[in-house]
C-alpha positions as CSV (number, residue, x, y, z in Angstrom):
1,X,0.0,0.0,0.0
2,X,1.9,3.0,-1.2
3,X,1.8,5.3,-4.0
4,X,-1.7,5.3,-3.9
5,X,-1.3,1.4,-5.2
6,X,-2.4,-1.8,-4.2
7,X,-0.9,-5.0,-5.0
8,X,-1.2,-7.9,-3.5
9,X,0.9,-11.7,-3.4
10,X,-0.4,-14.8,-2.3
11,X,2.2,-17.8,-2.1
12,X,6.1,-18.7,-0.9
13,X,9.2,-19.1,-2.8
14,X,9.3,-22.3,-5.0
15,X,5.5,-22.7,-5.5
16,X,2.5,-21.4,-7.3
17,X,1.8,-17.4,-6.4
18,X,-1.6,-15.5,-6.8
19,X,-1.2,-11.7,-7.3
20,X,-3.4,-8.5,-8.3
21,X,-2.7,-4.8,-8.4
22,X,-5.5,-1.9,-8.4
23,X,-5.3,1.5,-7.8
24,X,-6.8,3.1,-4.4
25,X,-9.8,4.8,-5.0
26,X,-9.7,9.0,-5.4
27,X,-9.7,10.0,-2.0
28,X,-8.8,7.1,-0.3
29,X,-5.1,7.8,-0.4
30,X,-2.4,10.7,0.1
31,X,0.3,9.4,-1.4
32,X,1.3,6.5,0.7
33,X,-1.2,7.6,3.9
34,X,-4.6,6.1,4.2
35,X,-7.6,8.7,4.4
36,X,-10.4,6.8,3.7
37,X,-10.0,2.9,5.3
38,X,-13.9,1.6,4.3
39,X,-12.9,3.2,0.3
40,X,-10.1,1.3,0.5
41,X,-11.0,-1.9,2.5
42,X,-13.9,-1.9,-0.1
43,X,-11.1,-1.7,-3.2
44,X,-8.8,-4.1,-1.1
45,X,-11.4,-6.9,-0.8
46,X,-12.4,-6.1,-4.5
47,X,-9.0,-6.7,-5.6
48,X,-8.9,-9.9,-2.5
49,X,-11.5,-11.8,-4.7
50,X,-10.5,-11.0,-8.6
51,X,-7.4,-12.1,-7.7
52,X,-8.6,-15.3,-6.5
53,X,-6.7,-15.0,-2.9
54,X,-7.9,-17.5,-0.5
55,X,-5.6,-16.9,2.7
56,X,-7.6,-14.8,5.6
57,X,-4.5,-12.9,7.5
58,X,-2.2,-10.4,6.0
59,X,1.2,-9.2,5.8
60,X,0.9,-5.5,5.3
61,X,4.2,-2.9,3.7
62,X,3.3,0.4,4.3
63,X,5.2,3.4,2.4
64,X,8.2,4.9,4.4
65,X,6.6,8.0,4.4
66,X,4.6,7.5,7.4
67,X,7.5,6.0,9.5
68,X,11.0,7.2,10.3
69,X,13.7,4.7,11.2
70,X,17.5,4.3,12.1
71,X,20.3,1.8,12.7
72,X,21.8,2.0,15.7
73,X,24.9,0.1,17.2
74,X,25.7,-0.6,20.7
75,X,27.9,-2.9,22.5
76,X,27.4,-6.6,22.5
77,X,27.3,-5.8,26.2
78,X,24.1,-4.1,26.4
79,X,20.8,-5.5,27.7
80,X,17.1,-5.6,26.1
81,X,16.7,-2.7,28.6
82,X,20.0,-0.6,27.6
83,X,18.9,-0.5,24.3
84,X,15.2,0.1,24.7
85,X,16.1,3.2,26.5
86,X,18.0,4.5,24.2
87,X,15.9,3.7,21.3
88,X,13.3,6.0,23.3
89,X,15.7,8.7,23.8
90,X,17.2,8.8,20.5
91,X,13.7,8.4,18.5
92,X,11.3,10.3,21.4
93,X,9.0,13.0,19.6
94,X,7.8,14.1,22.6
95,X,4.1,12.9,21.1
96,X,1.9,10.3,22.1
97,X,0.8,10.1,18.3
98,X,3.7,7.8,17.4
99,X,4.8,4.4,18.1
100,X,8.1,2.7,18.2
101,X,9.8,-0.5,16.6
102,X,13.4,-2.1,17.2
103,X,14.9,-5.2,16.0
104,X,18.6,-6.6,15.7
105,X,19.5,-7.0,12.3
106,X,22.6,-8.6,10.8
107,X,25.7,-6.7,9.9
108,X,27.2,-5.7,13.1
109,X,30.8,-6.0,13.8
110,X,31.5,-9.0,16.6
111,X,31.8,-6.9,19.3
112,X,28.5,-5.3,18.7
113,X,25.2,-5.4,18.4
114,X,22.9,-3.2,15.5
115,X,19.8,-2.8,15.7
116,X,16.7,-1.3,13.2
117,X,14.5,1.1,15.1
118,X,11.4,3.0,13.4
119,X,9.0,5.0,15.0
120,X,5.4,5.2,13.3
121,X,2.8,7.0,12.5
122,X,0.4,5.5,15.4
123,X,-2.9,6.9,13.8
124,X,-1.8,5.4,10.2
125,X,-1.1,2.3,11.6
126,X,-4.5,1.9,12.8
127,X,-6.0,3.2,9.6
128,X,-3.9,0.5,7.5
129,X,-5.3,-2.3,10.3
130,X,-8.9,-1.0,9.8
131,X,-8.8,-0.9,6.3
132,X,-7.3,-4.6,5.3
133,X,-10.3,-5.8,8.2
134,X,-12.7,-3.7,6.4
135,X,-11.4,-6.2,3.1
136,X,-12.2,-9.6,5.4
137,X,-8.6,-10.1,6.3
138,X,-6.9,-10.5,9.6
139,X,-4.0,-7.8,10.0
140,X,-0.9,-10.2,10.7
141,X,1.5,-7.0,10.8
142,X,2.7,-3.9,9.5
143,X,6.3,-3.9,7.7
144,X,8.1,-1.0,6.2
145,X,8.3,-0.9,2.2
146,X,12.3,-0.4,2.7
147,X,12.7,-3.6,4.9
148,X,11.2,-5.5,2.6
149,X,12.8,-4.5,-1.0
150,X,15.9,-4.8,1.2
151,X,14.8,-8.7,1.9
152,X,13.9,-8.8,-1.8
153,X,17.0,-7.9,-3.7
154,X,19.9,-9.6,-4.5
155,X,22.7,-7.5,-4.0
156,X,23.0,-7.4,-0.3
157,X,24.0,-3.5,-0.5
158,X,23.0,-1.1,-3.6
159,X,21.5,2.4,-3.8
160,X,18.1,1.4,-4.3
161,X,16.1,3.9,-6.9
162,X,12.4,3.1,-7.1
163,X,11.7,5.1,-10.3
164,X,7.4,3.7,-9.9
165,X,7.0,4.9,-6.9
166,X,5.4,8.8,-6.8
167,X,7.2,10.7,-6.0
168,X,10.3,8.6,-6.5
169,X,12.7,7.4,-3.8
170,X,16.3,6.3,-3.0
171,X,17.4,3.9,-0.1
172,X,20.6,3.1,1.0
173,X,20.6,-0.4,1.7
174,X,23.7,-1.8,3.5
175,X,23.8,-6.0,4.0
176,X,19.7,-6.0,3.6
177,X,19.0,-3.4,5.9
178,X,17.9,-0.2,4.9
179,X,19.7,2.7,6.0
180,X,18.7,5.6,4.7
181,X,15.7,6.7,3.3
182,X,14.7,9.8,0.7
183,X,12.0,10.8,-1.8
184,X,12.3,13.3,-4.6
185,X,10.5,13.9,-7.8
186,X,12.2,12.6,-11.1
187,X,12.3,14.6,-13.7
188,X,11.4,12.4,-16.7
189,X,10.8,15.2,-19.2
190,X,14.0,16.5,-18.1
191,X,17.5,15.0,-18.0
192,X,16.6,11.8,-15.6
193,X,19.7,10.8,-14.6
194,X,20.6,13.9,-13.4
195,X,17.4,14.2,-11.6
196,X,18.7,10.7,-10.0
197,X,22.0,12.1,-9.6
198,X,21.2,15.2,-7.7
199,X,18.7,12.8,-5.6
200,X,21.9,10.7,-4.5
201,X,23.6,13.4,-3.4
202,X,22.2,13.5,0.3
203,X,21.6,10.0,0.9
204,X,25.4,9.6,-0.4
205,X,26.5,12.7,2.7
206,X,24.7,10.4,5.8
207,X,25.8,7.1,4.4
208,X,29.0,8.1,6.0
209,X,27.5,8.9,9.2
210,X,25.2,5.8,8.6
211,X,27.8,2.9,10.8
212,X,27.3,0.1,7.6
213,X,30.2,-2.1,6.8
214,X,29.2,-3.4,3.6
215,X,28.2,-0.3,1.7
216,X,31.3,1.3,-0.6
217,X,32.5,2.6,-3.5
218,X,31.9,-0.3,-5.5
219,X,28.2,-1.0,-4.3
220,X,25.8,-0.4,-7.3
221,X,22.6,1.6,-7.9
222,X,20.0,-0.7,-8.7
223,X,16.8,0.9,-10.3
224,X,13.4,-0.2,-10.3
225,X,11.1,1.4,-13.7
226,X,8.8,-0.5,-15.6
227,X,9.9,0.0,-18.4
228,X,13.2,-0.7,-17.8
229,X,15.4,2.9,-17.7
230,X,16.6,3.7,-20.9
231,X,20.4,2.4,-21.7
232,X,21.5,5.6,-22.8
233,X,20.0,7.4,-19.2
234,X,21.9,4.1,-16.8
235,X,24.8,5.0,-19.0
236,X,25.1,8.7,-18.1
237,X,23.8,7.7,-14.6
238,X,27.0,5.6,-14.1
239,X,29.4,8.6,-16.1
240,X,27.8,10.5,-13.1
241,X,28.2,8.5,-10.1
242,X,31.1,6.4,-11.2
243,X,29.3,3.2,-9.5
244,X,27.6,0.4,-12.0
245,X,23.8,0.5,-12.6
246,X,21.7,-2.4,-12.8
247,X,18.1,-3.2,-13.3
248,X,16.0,-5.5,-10.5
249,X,17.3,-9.4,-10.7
250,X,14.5,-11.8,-10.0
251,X,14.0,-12.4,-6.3
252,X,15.1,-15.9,-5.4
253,X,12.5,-19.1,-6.6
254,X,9.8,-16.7,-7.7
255,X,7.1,-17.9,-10.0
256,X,7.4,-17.0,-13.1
257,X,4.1,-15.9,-13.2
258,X,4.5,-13.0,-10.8
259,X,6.0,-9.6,-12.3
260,X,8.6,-8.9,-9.9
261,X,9.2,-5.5,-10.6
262,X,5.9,-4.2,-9.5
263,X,5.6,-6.9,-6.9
264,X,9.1,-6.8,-5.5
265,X,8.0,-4.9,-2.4
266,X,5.0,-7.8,-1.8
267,X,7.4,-10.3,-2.6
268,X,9.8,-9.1,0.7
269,X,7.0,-9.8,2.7
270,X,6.6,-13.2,1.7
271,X,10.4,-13.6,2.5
272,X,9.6,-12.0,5.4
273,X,7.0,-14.8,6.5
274,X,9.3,-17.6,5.0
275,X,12.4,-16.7,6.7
């Protein structure tokens, strides 16, 4: 559910998949935020049945927009109780309106321990839950869009460009955890990989502040677009950035049936449920 798009996935890697994509009805969404949950628990269990989906709980990816999140690192040392503490201080807003998420991630050096923290947009959380009810499904959980493009790829640390999402966004993704997080608007009718270029620019400045091991010079920008970007556009996008340019591999034991551009954030959350 972002971009004022649904799509949905039914299966796990190495068998059959069912999947459907509609758009939200006018209204319904902002963007990534839900306005209206009955429009789009209506469109949701529309799209539930055409698609011939059969499962009743869901695994739900919400849009980065309505979350903000960080990695943070701490000694191998510290308790469950150390870090929640600091996870509050570093990511209080000082309103009750937002929750707050941490989990250990992979990646950390042996004497330490990293952890994913995100603090969310309480009232959108409960609009997302009401709405996929409102469609006759069970809400499971609520994942961020980032976490699960990061399960989904296979280069374990890219600049990830999302060139179908609107606006478009760039995530720094550093051994499958997401690590920073920006949205810009592309300038198609312009010169695009410049657009991308100047977009990269930030994201690039707090990567070095950003604690990842894995990310460097020779970690790619991979773009999502359907259609692919233009050869001539990923060719002056790497004369820009000096760093290769590759288009979205096919996750691992996908069906063929399922488009995994579109669906690559849907099919992170199935690798979220298989893992």
């Amino acid at each position: 559910m972002s971009s004022e798009t649904l799509r949905v996935v039914e299966g796990l890697p190495g068998g059959p998949m069912r999947c459907g994509e509609a758009g939200a009805p006018p209204g319904s969404m902002q963007g990534s935020r839900v306005l209206d949950p009955a429009a789009l628990g209506q469109a949701l269990r529309q799209l539930v049945a055409r698609s011939e989906i059969m499962t009743s709980r869901a695994v739900v990816a919400a849009g980065d927009a309505v979350a903000s999140f960080r990695v943070m690192s701490f000694p191998r040392s510290a308790t469950d109780a150390d870090i929640d503490a600091a996870v509050r201080n570093q990511l209080d807003l000082g309103t009750s309106k937002m929750a707050r998420r941490h989990l250990e991630v992979p990646g950390a050096a042996p004497e330490e321990r990293a952890v994913f923290a995100a603090v969310w947009d309480r009232a959108q959380v409960v609009a997302i839950a009401e709405s996929i009810r409102l469609a006759g499904l069970e809400p499971a959980a609520v994942d961020l869009k980032s976490l699960c493009v990061a399960r989904a790829l296979t280069r374990d640390s890219c600049i990830f460009v999302d060139l179908m999402s609107a606006p478009a966004e760039v995530v720094l993704i550093d051994q499958h955890v997401p690590r920073v997080w920006h949205a810009f608007n592309a300038e198609t009718d312009r010169d695009l990989a410049r657009s991308i270029f100047d977009a990269l620019r930030p994201v690039l400045g707090l990567s070095r502040r950003s604690g990842g091991a894995g990310f460097g010079p020779s970690s790619p920008i991979v773009v999502r677009a359907d259609p692919p970007l233009v050869s001539g556009v990923a060719t002056r996008l790497e004369e820009l950035t000096g760093r290769g340019v590759l288009a979205v591999d096919p996750p691992p034991r996908v069906d063929p049936a399922v488009r995994y551009v579109p669906y690559l954030t849907c099919l992170g959350l199935i690798l979220r449920r298989s893992g």
